[in-house]
KOLSE-736504 format. One record per residue (C-alpha): z, y, x. Coordinates in pm, whole numbers, plus 32768, in hexadecimal, padded with zeros to 4 digits. Each point is the difference from the previous one (the first is absolute). Layout:
ZYX...
***
This chain:
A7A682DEB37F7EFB81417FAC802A806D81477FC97E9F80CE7E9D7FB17EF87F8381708088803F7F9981757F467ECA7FD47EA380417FF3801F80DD810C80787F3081007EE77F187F697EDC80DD806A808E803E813A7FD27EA180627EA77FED7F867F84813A80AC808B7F4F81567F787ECE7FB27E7D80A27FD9803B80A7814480627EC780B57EC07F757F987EF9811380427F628014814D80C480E481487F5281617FE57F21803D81088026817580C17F0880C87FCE7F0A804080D27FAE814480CB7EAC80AD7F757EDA7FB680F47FFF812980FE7E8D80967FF77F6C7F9481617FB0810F80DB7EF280D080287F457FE681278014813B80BA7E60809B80197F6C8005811C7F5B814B80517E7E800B7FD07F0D806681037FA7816B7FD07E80800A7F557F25808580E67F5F814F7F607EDB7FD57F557EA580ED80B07F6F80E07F477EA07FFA7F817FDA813580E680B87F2F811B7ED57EC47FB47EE18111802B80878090811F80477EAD80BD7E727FA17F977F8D8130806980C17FD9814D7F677EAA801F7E8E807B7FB780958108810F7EEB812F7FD07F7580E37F047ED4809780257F7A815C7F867EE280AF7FE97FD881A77FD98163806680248002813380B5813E80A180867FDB812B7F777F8C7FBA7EB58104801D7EF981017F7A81437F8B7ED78015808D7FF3817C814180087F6A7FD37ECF7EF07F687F4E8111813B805580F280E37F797EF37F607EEB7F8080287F6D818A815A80667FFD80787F697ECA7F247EDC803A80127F80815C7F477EFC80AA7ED480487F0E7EF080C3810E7F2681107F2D7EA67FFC803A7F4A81207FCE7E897FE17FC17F0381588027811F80FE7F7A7ED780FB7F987F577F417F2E7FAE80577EBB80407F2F7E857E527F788027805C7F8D8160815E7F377F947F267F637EF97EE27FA280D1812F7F7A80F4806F7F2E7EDF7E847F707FCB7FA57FE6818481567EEB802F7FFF7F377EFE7FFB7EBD80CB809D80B1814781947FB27FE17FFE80D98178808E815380287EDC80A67F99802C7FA47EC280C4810C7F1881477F877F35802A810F7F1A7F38814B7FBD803481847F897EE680727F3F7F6281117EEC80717FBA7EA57E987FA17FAD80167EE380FC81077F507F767F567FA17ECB7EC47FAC809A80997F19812A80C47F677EFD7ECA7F827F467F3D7FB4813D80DA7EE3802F80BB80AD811B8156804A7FB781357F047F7C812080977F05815880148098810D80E57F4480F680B7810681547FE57F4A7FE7816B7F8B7EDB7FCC7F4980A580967EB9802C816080C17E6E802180437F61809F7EC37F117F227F3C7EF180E08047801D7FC5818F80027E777FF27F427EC67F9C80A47F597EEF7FD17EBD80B68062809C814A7EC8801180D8802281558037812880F47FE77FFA818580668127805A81317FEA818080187F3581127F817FD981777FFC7FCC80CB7EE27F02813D7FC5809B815380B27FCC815A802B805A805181497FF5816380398005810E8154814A80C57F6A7F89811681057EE580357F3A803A7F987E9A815180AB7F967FDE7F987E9A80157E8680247F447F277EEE80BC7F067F297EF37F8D7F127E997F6680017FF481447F168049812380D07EEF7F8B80EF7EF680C07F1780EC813280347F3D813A80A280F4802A80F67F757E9680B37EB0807680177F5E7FA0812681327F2280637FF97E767F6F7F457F0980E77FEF7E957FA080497EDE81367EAF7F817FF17E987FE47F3B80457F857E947EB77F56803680617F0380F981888040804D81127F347F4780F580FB803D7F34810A7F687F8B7F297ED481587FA77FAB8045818B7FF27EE780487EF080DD7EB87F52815680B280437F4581567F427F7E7F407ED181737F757FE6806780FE7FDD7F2E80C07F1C7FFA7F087EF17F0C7F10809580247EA380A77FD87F4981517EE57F397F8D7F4A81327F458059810280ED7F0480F37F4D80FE80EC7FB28065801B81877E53805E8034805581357F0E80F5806880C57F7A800F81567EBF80967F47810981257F97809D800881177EC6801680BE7F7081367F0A810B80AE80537FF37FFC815781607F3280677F457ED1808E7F8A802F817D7EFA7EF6804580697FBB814380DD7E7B80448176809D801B80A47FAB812A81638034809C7F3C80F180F77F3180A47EF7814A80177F3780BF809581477ECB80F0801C7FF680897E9E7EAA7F8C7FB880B57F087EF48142807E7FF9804A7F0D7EC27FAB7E9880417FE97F097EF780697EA8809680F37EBD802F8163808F7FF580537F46815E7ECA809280A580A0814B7F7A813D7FD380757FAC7F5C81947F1B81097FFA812181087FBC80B47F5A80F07EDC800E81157FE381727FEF816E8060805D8033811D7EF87EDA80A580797F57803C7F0681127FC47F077FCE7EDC7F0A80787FB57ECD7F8B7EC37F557FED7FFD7E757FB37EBF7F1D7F7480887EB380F47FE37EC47EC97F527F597EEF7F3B806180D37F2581097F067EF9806680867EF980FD7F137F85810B805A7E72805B7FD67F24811480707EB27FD380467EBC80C77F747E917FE180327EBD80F57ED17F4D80387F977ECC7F5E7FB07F8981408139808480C480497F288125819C80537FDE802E80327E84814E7FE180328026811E80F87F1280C27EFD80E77FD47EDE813B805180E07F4D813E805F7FC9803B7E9B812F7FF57F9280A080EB81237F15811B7FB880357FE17E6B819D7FFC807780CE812D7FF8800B8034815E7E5F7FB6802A7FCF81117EEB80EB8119806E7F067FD7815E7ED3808E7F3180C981357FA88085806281527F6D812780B07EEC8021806F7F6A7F1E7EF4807180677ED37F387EF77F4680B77FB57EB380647E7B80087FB27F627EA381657FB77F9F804A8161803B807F80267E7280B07EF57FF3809D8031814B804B81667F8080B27FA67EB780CB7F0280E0806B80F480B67F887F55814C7F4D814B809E80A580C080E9805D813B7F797F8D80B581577EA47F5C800A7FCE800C7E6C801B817B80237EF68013810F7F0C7F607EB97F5F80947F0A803E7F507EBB7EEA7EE17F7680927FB67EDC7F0B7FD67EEF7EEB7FBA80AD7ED57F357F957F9B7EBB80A57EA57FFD7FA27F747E627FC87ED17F9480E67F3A800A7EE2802C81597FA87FF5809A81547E8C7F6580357F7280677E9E80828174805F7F69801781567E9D7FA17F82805481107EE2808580FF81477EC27FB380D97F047FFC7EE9805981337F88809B80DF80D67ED280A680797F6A80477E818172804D7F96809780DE81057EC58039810B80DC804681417FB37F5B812F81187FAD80C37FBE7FDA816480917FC681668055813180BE7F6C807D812F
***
């Protein structure tokens, strides 16, 4: 009987359990989990077409304008025959007009002033002028600013902060010297007061009316302690140099040089150097830019306010301030030192053969507008109560 009451309730629950199941619902399957749709496959995108350049937009304008016109360029100043050659190269379909080549920085000016309304090819675009000029077009209204891309390179000294002016190339003060004659070559403003020199230093013009020469009394006072703008110190040396008999007051010359009347001439390192080159080793020349004292001589370029193609100007701009534009000014026979020249240098963007036909600039002053005119009325005032030579022509 114990075992048939333990069998019991089993049996019991059996039933129940089968009786729930007959009452719940069928099971449904289960269903497959949603496949993700698929991705459409991407269609390939046109290729963007590239993007011009800034110097692209200035040279299509410029191409569109279709002519730039200059004004005293010659072709054998500073090789300008060469920056004009490959401007028209690099720039094609622009047609370089070139207005009076031997003109002078007064006559660009007066160009400027003379075609103000006249948008015809008489008309200048841009100009190269004296350092003085660019200051004093700028405030005559006749000038507008434009900053070449390299405008960081040019020292602040050689450019308009606002960019109405801005210096290209310039030479610096040099002895150059007939080796033939002079075997003990000079290295210093200093050792031109040495007795040996006597009856040897000519100056490359009248420090009376000559910029060139005034700017050498202004390399002297440099460097003996003085300034650009007080260039007192450079009248007490000529007066020295004069006393002791170094100074002949004759205008030095590449023939007077060649001769031995002046066989140490004080002037612009490039004139120096083409004039080395001019005389074929005979004499032999040897060109020396003073350890102290290194005074930098500036011309500088401006587009006019009223250019009739200031697009082609700016373009033109911006090829001679270029690496390529610059190296131009240094190639023989110019010589002319382009005004990115240090930064060029430390860049490492100078050819190593045509770097070692240079002498070296590096330190030189940039004198401001301001203080070159103050020291030329202190020069031309005083030079003949300071120093008493007359410096004249030769026969």
């Amino acid at each position: 009987m114990k075992a048939l009451v333990r069998v019991m309730p089993i049996a019991v629950l059996l039933l129940v359990v089968l009786a729930i199941m007959a009452c719940a619902p069928a099971a449904q399957p289960t269903a497959a989990p949603p496949t993700a749709a698929p991705q459409a496959t991407a269609m390939p995108q046109p290729t963007a077409a590239p993007q011009m350049s800034d110097m692209d937009k200035l040279y299509e304008a410029a191409k569109a304008e279709g002519m730039l016109t200059t004004i005293a360029l010659p072709h054998d100043w500073c090789n300008y025959g060469g920056v004009i050659d490959g401007f028209k190269k690099k720039y094609p379909g622009i047609t370089v007009n070139e207005l009076n080549p031997d003109a002078g920085s007064g006559d660009e000016i007066e160009a400027i002033k003379a075609n103000k309304d006249n948008k015809g090819p008489q008309a200048p675009d841009v100009v190269d002028v004296g350092f003085a000029f660019g200051e004093s077009g700028k405030k005559d209204g006749l000038f507008q600013p434009y900053k070449v891309a390299t405008w960081d390179d040019i020292p602040a000294g050689a450019k308009d902060a606002d960019g109405y002016w801005y210096g290209d190339y310039y030479g610096v003060m040099a002895f150059q010297v007939n080796a033939d004659v002079v075997k003990d070559l000079p290295q210093d403003w200093a050792d031109l007061l040495k007795p040996e020199y006597k009856g040897q230093i000519g100056m490359s013009g009248d420090p009376r009316t000559s910029n060139q020469a005034i700017q050498t009394v202004q390399g002297a006072a440099l460097a003996n302690g003085g300034t650009v703008a007080d260039p007192t110190k450079g009248l007490e040396y000529f007066a020295a140099m004069n006393k002791a008999g170094n100074l002949v007051p004759l205008i030095a010359n590449n023939a007077s040089l060649a001769k031995g009347e002046t066989p140490i001439r004080i002037t612009w390192d490039y004139n120096a150097l083409a004039g080395r080159d001019s005389m074929n080793g005979n004499p032999k020349v040897e060109v020396v830019v003073p350890k102290s004292g290194k005074i930098a001589g500036v011309y500088v370029q401006a587009i006019s306010a009223y250019a009739p193609h200031p697009n082609a100007a700016k373009l033109w701009m911006e090829y001679l301030y270029s690496d390529e534009g610059q190296l131009l000014w240094l190639a023989p026979p110019a010589y002319c030192h382009p005004i990115r020249q240090d930064a060029m240098d430390k860049a490492g963007k100078i050819p190593a053969d045509l770097k070692a036909k240079l002498p070296s600039t590096e330190g030189a002053t940039f004198p401001s507008n301001a203080d070159l005119v103050a020291g030329k009325d202190v020069v031309v005032k005083g030079w003949d109560a300071a120093v008493g030579a007359d410096i004249k022509a030769g026969q």
